[in-house]
VOMI-833625 format. One record per residue: residue in one letter; x, y, z of N, C-alpha, C, O in turn. Coordinates in steps of 0.05 Angstrom, whole numbers, plus 5000, padded with zeros to 4 digits. Example, Ala and Ser with C-alpha at 12.3 -4.5 7.8 and 13.67 -1.06 7.14 Angstrom:
# residues 2
A526448865156524649105156526449345156528549345169/S525749555142527349795143525850015157526850235161/
# end
This chain:
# residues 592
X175026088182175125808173178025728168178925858149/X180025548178182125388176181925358148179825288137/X184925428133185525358112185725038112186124898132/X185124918081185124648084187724568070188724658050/X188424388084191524228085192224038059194323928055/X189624038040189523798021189323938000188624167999/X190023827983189724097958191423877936193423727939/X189723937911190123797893192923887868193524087855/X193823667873196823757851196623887825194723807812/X198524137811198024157789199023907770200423717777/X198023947744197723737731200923677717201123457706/X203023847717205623907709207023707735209223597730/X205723677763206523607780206723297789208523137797/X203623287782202522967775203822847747204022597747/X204822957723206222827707208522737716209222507713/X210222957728213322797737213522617754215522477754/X211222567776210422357789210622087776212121897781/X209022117760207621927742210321777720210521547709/X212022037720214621977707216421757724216921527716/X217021847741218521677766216721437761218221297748/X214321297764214020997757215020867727215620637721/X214821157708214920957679217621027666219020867653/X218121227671221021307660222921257692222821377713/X224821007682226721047708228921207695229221437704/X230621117674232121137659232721137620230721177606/X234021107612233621257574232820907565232620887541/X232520687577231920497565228920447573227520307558/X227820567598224420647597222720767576220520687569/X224320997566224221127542223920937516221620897506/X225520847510225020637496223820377493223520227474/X223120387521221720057515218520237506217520227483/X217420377527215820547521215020607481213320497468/X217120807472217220847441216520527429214320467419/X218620357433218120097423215719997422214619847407/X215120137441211719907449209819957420209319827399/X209120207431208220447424208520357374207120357354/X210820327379211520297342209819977339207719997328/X210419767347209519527345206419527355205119347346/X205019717373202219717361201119867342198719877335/X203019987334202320227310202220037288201520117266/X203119697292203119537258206319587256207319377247/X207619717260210119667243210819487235209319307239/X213919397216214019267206217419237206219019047202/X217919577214221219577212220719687235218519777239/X222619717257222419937282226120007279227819847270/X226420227287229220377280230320417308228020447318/X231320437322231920547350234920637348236820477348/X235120957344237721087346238221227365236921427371/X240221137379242321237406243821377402245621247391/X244521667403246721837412247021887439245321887456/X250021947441251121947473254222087472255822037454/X254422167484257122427498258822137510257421937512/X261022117516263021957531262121857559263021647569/X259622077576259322027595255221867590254121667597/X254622107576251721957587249921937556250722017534/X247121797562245821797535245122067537244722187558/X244722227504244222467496241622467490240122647496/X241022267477238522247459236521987449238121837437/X235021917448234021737427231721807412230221997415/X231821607394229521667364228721407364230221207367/X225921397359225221057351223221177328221621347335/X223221097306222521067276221420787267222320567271/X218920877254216720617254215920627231215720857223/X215320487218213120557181210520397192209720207179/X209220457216206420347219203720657205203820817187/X201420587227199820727217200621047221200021157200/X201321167233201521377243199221557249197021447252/X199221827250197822027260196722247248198022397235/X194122277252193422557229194322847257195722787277/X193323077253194223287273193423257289195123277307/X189923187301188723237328189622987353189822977378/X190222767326191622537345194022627361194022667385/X196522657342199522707347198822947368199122837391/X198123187371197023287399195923217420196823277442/X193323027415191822957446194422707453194622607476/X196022637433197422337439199422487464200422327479/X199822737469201122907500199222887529199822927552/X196522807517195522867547195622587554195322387540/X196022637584196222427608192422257603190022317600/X194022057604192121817604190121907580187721957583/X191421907557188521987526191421777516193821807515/X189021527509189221247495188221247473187021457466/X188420967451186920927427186720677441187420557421/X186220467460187620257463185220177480184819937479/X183420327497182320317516179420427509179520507485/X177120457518175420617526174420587550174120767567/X173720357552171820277578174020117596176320077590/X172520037619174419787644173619577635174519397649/X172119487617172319247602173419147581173318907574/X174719357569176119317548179619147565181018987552/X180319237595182419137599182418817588183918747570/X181118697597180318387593181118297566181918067562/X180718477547179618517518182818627502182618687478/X185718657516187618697500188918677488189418437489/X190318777473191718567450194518717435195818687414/X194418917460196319107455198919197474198419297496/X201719157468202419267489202819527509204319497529/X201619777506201620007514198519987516197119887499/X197420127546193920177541193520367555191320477551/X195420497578194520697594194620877590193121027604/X196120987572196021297549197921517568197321757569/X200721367586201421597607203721617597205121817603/X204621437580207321377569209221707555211421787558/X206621817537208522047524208122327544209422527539/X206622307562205522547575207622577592208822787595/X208322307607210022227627213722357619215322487632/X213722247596215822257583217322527585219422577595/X214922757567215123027553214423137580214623387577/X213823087602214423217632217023367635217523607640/X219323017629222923047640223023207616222723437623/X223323187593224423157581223623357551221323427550/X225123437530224323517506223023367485224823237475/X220823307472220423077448218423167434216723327439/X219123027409219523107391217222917374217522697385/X215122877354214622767340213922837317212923067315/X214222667287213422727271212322497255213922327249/X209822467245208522307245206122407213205222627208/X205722127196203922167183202821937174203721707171/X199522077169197621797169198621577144198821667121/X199121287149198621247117196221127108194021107118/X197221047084194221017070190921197073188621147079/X192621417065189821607071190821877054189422067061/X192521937039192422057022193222287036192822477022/X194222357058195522557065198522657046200522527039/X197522937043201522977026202723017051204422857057/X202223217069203923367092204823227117202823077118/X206223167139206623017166205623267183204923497176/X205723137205205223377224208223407247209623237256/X208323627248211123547274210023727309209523967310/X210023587327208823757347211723657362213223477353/X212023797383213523807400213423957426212524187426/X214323847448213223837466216523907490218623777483/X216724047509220224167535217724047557215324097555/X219023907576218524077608214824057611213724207627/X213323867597210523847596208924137588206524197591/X210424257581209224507565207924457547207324237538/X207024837537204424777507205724667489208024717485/X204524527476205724377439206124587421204724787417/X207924517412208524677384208124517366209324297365/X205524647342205424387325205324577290204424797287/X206524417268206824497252207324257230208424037233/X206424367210206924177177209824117165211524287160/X209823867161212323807153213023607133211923397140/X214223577113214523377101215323117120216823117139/X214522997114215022697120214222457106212522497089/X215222157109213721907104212021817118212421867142/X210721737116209521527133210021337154211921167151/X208821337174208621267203210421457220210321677210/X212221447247212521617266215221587270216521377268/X215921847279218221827289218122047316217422287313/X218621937338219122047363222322097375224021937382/X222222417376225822407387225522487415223622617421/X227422407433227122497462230122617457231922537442/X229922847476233222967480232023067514230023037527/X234423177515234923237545233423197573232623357590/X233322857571232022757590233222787619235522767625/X230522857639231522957666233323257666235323277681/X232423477650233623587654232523767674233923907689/X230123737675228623917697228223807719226823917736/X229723527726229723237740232323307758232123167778/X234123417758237423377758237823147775239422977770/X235823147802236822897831236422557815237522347822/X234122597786233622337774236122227755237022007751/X236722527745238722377721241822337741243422167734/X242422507765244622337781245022037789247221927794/X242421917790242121657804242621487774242621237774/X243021637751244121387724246021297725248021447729/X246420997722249320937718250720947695250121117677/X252820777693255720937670253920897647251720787647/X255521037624254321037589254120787591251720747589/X255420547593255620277586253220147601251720027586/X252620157622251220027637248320167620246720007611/X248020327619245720467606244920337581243020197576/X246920427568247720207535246520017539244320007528/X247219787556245819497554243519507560242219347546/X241819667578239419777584237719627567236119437568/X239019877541237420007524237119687504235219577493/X239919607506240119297489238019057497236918887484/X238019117522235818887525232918957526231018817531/X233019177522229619237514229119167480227219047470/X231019247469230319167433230718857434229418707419/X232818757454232218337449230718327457229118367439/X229018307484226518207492224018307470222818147456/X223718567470221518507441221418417417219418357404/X224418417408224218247387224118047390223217937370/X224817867411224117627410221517517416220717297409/X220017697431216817737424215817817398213717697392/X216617977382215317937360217117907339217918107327/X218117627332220317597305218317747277219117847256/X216017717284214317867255216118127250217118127228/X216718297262217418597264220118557256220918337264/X221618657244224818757247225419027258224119227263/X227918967261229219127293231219247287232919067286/X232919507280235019627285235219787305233519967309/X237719717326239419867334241619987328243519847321/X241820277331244220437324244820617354243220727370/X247920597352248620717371250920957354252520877336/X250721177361252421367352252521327315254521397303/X249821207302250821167277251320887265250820807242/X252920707296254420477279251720327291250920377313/X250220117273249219817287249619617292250719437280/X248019647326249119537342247119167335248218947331/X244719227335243318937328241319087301240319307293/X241518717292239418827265237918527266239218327272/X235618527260234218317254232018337235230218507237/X232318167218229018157194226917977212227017817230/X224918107193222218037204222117727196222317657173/X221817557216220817277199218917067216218117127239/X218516897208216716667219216816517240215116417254/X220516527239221416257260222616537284223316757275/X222616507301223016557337226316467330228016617337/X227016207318230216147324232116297297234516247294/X230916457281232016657256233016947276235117077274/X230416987296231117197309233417137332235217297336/X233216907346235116777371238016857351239817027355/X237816727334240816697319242317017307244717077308/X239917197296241317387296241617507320243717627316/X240817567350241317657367244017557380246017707384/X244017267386246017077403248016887382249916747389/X247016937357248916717335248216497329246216387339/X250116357307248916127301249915847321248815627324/X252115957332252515647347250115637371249515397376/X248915807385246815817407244715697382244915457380/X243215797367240915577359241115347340239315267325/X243515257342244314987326243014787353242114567350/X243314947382243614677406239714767413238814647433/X237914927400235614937402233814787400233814707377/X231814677413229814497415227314607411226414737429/X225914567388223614567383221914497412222114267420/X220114727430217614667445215514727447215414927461/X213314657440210714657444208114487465208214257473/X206814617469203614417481202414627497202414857489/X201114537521199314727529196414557543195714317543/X195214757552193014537557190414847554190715047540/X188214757572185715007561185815267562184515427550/X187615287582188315507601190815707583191315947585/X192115487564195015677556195715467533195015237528/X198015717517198915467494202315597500203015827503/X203515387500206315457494207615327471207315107462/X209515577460211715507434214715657449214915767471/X216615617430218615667426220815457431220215227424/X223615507442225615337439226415357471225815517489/X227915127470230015097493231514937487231114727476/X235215097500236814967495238414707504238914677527/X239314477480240914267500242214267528244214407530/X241614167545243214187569245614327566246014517581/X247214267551250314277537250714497545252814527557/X248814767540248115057542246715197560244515307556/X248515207588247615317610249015607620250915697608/X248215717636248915957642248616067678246416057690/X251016157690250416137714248316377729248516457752/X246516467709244316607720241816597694242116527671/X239616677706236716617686236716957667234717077660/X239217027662238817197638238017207618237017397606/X238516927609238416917573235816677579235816477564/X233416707600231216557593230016897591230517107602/X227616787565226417017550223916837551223616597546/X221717077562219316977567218017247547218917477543/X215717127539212717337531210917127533211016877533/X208617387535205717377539203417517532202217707542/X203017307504201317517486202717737480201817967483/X205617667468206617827449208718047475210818147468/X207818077495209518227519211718097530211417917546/X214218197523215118127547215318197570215518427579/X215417907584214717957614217117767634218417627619/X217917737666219017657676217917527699217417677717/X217317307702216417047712218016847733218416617727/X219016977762220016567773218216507776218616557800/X215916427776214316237779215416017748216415797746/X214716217729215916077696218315907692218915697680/X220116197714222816047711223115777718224215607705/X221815737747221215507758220915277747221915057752/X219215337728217215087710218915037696219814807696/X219915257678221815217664224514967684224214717682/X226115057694227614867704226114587721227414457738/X224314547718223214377729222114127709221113907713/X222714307682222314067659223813997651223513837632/X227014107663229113977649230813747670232713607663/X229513747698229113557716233613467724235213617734/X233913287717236313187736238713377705241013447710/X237413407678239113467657240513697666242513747652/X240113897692240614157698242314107718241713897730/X244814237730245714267759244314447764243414627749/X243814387796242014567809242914857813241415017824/X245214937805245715127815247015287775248915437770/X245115177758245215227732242715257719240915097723/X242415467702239815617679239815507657241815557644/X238715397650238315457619238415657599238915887606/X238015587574237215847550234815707538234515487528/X232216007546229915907534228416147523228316367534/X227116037498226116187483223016177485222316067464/X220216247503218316227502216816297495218216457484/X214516357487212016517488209116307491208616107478/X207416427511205516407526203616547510204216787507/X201316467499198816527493196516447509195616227505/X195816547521193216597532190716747522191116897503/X187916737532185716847538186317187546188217197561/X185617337542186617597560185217637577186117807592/X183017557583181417437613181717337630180417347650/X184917097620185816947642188317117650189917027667/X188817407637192017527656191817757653190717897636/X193517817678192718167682196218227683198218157696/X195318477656197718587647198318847659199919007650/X196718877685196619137694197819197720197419427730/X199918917740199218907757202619047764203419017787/X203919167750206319317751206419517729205919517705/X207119697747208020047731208820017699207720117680/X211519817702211619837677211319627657212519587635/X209419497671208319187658210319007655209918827638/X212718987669214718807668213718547681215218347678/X210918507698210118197711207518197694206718357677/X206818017701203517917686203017737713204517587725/X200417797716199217497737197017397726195217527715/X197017147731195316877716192016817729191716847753/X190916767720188616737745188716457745187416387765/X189916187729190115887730193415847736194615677724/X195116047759198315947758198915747755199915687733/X198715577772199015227765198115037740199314847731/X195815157732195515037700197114997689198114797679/X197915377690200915517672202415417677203615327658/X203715357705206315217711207314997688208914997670/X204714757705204114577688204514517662205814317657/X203314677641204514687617206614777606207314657585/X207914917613210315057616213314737625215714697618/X211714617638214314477648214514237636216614127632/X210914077627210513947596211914007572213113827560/X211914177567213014287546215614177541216513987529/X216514377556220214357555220813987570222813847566/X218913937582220613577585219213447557220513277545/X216713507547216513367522218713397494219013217477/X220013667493221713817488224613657476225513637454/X225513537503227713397513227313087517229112937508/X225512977527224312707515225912617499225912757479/X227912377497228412307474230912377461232312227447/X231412697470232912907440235812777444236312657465/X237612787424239712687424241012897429241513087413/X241812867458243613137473246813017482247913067504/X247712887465249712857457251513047443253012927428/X251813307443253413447429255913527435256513717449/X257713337421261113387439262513137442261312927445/X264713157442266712947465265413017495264312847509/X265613297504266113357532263013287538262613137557/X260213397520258013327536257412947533255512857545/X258712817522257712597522259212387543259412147540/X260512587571261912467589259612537602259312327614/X257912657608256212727629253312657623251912567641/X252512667603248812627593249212447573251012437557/X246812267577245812067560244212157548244312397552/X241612087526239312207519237311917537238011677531/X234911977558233811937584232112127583232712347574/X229512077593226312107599227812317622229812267637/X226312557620226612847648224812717669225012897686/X223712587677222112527708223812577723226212577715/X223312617747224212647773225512447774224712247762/X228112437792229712237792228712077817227812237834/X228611757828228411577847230811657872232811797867/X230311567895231711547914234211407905233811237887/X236211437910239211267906240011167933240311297954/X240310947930241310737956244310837960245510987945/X245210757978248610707985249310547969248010347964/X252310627955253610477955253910177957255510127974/X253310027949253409687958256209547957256409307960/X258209717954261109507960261809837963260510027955/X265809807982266310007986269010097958270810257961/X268509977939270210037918268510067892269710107871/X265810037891264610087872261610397876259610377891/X262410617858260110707868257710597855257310437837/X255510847884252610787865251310857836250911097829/X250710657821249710867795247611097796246311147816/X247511187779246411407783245211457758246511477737/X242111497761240011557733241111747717242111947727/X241011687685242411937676245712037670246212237657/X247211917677249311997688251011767661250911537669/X251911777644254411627635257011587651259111707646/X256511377674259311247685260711137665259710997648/X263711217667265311137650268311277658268211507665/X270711137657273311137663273311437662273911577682/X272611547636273511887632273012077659274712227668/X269712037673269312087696270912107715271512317727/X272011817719274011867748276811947750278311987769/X276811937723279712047711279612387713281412527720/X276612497704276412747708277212827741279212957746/X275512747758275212747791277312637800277412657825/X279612497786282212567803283612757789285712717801/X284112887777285913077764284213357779285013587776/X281713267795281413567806282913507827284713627839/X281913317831283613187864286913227866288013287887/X288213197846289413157840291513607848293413737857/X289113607834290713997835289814137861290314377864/X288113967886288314067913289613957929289214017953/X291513777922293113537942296613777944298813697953/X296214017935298814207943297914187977295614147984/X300314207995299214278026298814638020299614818005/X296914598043295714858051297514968072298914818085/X297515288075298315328103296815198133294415188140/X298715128142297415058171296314728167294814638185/X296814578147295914418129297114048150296713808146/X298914238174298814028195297513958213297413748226/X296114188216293314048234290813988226290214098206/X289613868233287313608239284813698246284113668270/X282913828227281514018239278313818238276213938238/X278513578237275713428232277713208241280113158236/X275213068262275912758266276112598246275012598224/X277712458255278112178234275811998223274611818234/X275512078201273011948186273611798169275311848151/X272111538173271911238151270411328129268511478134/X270811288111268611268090267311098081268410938067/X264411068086262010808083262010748062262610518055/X260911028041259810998014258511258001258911478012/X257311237983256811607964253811477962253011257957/X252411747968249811647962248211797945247812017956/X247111767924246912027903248612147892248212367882/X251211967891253412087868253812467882254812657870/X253112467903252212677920253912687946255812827949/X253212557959253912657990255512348002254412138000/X258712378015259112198018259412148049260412298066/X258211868054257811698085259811688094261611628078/X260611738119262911548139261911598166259711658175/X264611518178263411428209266011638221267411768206/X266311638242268011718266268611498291267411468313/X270611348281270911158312267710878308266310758323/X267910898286264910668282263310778306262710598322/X262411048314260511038332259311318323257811398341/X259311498302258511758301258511798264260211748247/X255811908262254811818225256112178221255912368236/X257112148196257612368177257612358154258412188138/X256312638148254912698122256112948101255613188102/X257712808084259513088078258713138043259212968026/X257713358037257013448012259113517991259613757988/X260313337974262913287959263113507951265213617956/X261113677934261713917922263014207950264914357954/X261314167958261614377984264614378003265614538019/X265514077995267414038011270414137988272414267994/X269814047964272114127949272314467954273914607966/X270214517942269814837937271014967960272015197958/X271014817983271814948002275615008000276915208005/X276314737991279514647996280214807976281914977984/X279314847942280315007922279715237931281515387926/X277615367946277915677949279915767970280716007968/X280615647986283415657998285115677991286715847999/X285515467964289215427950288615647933290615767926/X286515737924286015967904287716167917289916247909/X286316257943287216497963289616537963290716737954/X290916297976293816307978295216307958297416377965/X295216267927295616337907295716667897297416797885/X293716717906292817077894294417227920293017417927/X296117207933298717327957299417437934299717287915/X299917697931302517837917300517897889301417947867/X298317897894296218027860296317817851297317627862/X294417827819293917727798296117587785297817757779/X296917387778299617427755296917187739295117027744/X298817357709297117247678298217007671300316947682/X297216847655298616627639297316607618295016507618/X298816707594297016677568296316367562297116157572/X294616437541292816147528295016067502295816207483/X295615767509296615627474294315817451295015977434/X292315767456289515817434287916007451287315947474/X287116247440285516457458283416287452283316117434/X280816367475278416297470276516497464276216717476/X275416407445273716597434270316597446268716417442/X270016777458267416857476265516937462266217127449/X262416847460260917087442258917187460256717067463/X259417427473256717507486253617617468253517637443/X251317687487249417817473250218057474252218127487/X248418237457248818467453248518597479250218767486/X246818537491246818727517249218667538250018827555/X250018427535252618337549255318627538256518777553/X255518607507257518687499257718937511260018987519/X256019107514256519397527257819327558259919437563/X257119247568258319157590260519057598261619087620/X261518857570264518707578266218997565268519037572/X264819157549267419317535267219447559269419547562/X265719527579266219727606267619617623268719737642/X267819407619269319257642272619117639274119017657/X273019147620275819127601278119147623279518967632/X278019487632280019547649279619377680281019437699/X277919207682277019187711277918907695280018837705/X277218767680277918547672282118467677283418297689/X282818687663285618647669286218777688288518867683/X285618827705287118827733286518667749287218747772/X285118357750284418117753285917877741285717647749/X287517997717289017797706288017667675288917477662/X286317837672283717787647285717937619286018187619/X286917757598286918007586285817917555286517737540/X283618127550281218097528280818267512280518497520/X280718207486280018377475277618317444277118087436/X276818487436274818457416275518377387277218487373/X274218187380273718017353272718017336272917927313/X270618217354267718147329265718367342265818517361/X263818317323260718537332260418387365260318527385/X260418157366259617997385261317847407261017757430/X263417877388265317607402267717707412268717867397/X269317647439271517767443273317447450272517207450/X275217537454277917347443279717487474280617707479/X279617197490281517167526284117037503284216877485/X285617207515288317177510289817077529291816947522/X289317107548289717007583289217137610289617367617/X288216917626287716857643289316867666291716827665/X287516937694289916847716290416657724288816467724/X292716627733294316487732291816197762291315957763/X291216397775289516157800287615957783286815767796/X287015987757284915857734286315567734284815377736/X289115517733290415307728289615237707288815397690/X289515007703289614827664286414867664284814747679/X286015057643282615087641282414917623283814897603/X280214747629278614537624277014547605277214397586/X274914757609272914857597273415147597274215287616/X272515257562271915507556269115667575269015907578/X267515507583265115667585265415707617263415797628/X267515657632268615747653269616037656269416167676/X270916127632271416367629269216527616269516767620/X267016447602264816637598263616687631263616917639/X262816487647261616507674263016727688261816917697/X266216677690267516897702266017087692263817127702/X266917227671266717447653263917587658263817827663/X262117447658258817447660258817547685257617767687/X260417387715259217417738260317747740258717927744/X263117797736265218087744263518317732263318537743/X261918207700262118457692258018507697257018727692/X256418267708254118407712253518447745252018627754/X255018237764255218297787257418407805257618517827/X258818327788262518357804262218657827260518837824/X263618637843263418937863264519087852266019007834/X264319337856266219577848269519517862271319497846/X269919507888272419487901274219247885273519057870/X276019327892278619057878278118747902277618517896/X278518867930278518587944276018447939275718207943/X273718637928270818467928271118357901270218127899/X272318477874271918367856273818067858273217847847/X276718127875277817867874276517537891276917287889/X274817767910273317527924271217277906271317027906/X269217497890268417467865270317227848270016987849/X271717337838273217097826273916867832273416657821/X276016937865276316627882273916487881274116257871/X270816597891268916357899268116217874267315987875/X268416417845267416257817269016077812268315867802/X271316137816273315977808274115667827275815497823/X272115697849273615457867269815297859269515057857/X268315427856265215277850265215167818263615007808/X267715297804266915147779269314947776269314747762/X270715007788273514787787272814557804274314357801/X271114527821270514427836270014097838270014067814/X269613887847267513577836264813777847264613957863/X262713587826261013687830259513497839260213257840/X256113657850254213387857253113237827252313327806/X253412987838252712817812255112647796255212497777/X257312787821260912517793260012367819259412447841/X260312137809260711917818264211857831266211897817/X264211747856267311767860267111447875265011337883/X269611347876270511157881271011197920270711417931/X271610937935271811087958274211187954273811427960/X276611177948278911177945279811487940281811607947/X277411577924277511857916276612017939277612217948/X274011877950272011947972274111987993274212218001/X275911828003277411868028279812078020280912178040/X280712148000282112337989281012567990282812737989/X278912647992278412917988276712888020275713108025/X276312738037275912808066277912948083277913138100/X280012728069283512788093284113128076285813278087/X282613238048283813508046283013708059284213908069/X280113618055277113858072279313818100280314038105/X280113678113280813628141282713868148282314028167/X284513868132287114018135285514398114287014578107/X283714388112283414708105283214868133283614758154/X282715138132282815238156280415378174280415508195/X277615248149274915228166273715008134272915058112/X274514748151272214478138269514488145268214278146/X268614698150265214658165264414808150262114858159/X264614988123262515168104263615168081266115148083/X262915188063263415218038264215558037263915688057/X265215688011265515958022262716088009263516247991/X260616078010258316088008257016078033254816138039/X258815978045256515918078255415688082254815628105/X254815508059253715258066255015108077257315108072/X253914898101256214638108256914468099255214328088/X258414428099259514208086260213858098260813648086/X259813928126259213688138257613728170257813838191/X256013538155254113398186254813198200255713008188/X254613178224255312968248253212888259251813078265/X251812618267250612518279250812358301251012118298/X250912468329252112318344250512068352248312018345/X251911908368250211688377247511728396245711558395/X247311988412245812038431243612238403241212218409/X243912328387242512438362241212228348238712228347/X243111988333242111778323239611598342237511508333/X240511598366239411378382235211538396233111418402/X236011828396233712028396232412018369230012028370/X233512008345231011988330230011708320227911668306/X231611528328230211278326227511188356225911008358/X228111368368226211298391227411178417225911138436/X230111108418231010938433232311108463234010978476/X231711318470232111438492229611448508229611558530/
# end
């Protein structure tokens, strides 16, 4: 009889499997522990980090919930043995974040751990301490302790070596670990939160009522001074939390924080909604800061449909959308988002609906208005002083690289009309066309490296905690760009100066965007990181869609796009101008 080819894994084998979906890295570990303390009831959760120069050593997460008598803190090692679950109908029925029971089995596979745990309110004197190398037998024994649990992991992946190579630096790890303790705490402000790293802490938050007590200790007080109370919902879902004034954008959806039924979870469909209730108040190519949570039915969402429960899917999406994007425009309705000299050049307080079609121009010296938008002198005074800092010639800046174009008119404070020879329509995207001319003069600027130019007044930056591990890793990568920064605070670091291609910075939150883009996307190489910089720096210096320009300005920044040394893309790749010829125009009107 042929031996058979199939043969069932040992169970030491099937855990490290099982590891690779739930443990990627030491902040799996912890979201895991985390979970795990906040359905235990806690009330305080502790999360202590030790780490060597190069990698994490260890963590401990410490809870004062219910804890464990002996037979529990043992079976709590075997693969898939829950308190959370019994039946397949209970999924429907949850209310917990941990239910599949693979979390510590999975864990004590890689790794050494450690628990010690005792029941409360039950009159126990003794804890129990079991411990667990390598998914081996438990060692379990009596121990003094308090009440509720404490779980230590040490030498994770050691029986792993090909898993723990693929970790990145201490720092990058660090923030990991940082944004697993903000996202649940900002799912459950009931709970309070310490993080300690090596001893010192890193975040601390008390347990309280309001969602914006917890925002503020995580991000500070100037982020929820600009917070907006949001609520509504309809049968299907209820939404609360905050979102911030326009004023307070960010050039990626980091700092939008979603839960669901107490989980956090990660949502574009949400995100969507989310920017879709803040309607024309947003540049399109700008996030918000939002603080949510989603209550539902647990019949209407399945928390099961990723390894490590990082998605949820809806069985009513569009309901959800729906309310979600109610919300945040009922939100903003009204709000007096006036905060500033600088924001009250750009936003009025105006109803979020979808904005109407915008006509042309109707005279060629007046633009079109534009919903929303405070026209006013300061505006065009802004949009020539950009104009103003790309009018240096370029190399090669004598040839003529676009026909001679009239300018009609701006349509949508957006995209401006002209002609070619009154016989050929063009369509040129104002933003796309600057960005193009400043990332040029940037280029030719950065010949010969970086050079610095300190600040009259440093600006003082406050990242999140999970940011901060990251800008202090990036320090040295910062000043060899021309960055030179240093730390202020638990939170806040202090640009001393800038490079010199920045020219007269305008706005502070230009240099958080830098800072943000280098140190969570930036390339490893120097030419990629300086590429990095040129394109942020020519997209935020840039006119944008939505200034309103005069033609005067309009034909000024055509004749510059003309003379760069590719006017046909943005350095993004987008175009920046369309041509319609007469034999094009005359085909889609029907007339061929």
């Amino acid at each position: 009889m042929q031996d058979a080819t199939i043969r069932v894994l040992p169970t030491g084998t099937v855990n490290q499997i099982a590891a690779g979906e739930v443990v990627e890295r030491p902040a799996s570990v912890v979201k895991e522990l985390v979970e795990n303390a906040v359905d235990a009831g806690a009330g305080l959760v502790r999360v202590e980090v030790t780490s060597d120069r190069r990698q994490v050593t260890g963590v401990r997460v410490v809870d004062d919930g219910i804890g464990m008598g002996r037979a529990d803190a043992v079976l709590a090692f075997k693969e898939h043995a829950t308190s959370k679950i019994r039946e397949i109908e209970d999924l429907d029925r949850l209310h917990t974040l941990g239910f599949r029971g693979e979390a510590l089995a999975s864990i004590a596979s890689v790794a050494e751990v450690t628990i010690v745990t005792k029941p409360r309110d039950r009159g126990v004197i003794a804890g129990i301490r079991v411990r667990v190398r390598g998914g081996g037998e438990p060692e379990v024994a009596e121990v003094g302790a308090p009440d509720g649990t404490s779980v230590e992991v040490r030498d994770l992946f050691f029986n792993t070596p090909a898993r723990r190579k693929f970790l990145k630096s201490l720092h990058t790890e660090l923030a990991h670990i940082h944004g697993v303790v903000e996202k649940t705490a900002l799912a459950h402000p009931e709970v309070a939160f310490r993080l300690l790293h090596n001893g010192r802490e890193r975040i601390a938050t008390h347990a309280a009522d309001d969602l914006r007590e917890t925002a503020g200790a995580l991000f500070g007080t100037d982020l929820t001074r600009a917070l907006v109370p949001a609520g509504g919902g309809n049968r299907f879902v209820r939404v609360g939390g905050f979102v911030a004034r326009p004023s307070h954008t960010r050039a990626d959806q980091y700092q939008i924080f979603l839960s669901v039924n107490g989980r956090p979870v990660y949502s574009a469909g949400i995100v969507r909604a989310i920017k879709e209730g803040y309607g024309t108040l947003l540049p399109a190519n700008r996030f918000p800061v939002a603080f949510l949570a989603l209550t539902t039915d647990q019949g209407l969402v399945d928390a099961n449909v990723h390894p490590t429960k990082r998605q949820v899917r809806f069985t009513h999406e569009r309901e959800v959308y729906e309310a979600v994007t109610d919300a945040v425009r009922t939100a903003l309705h009204g709000e007096d988002l006036l905060v500033g000299e600088r924001e009250a050049e750009v936003f009025v307080p105006a109803p979020v609906p979808r904005r109407p079609a915008r006509p042309v121009a109707p005279a060629p010296s007046t633009p079109a208005p534009r919903h929303g938008v405070a026209e006013s002198p300061a505006q065009y005074a802004k949009s020539d002083r950009r104009l103003r800092q790309t009018e240096l010639p370029l190399a090669g800046a004598e040839r003529n690289r676009l026909p001679e174009v009239t300018v009609l008119g701006q349509v949508d404070a957006t995209y401006i009309i002209g002609s070619t020879g009154g016989r050929s329509l063009v369509l040129i995207d104002q933003h796309a066309a600057h960005e193009r001319i400043l990332y040029e003069q940037v280029q030719a600027k950065q010949e010969g490296g970086p050079k610095t130019q300190e600040l009259i007044v440093p600006v003082l930056v406050t990242f999140s905690p999970t940011e901060v591990e990251l800008v202090r890793e990036a320090l040295p990568l910062l000043a060899e760009e021309g960055f030179v920064v240093e730390e202020f605070g638990p939170s806040t670091f202090a640009v001393n100066a800038i490079p010199v291609v920045l020219g007269k910075l305008e706005e502070p939150e230009v240099i958080r965007d830098l800072v943000s883009a280098l140190v969570r996307e930036g390339p490893s190489d120097p030419v990629g990181r300086r590429e990095a910089i040129t394109r942020r720096v020519a997209c935020r210096g840039a006119i944008k869609a939505g200034d309103p320009l005069t033609t005067e300005q309009m034909q000024r920044l055509v004749e510059q796009l003309a003379h760069t040394e590719n006017p046909y893309t943005c350095p993004h790749g987008r175009p920046t101008v369309i041509l319609f010829s007469p034999d094009e125009m005359a085909a889609m009107f029907r007339r061929t």
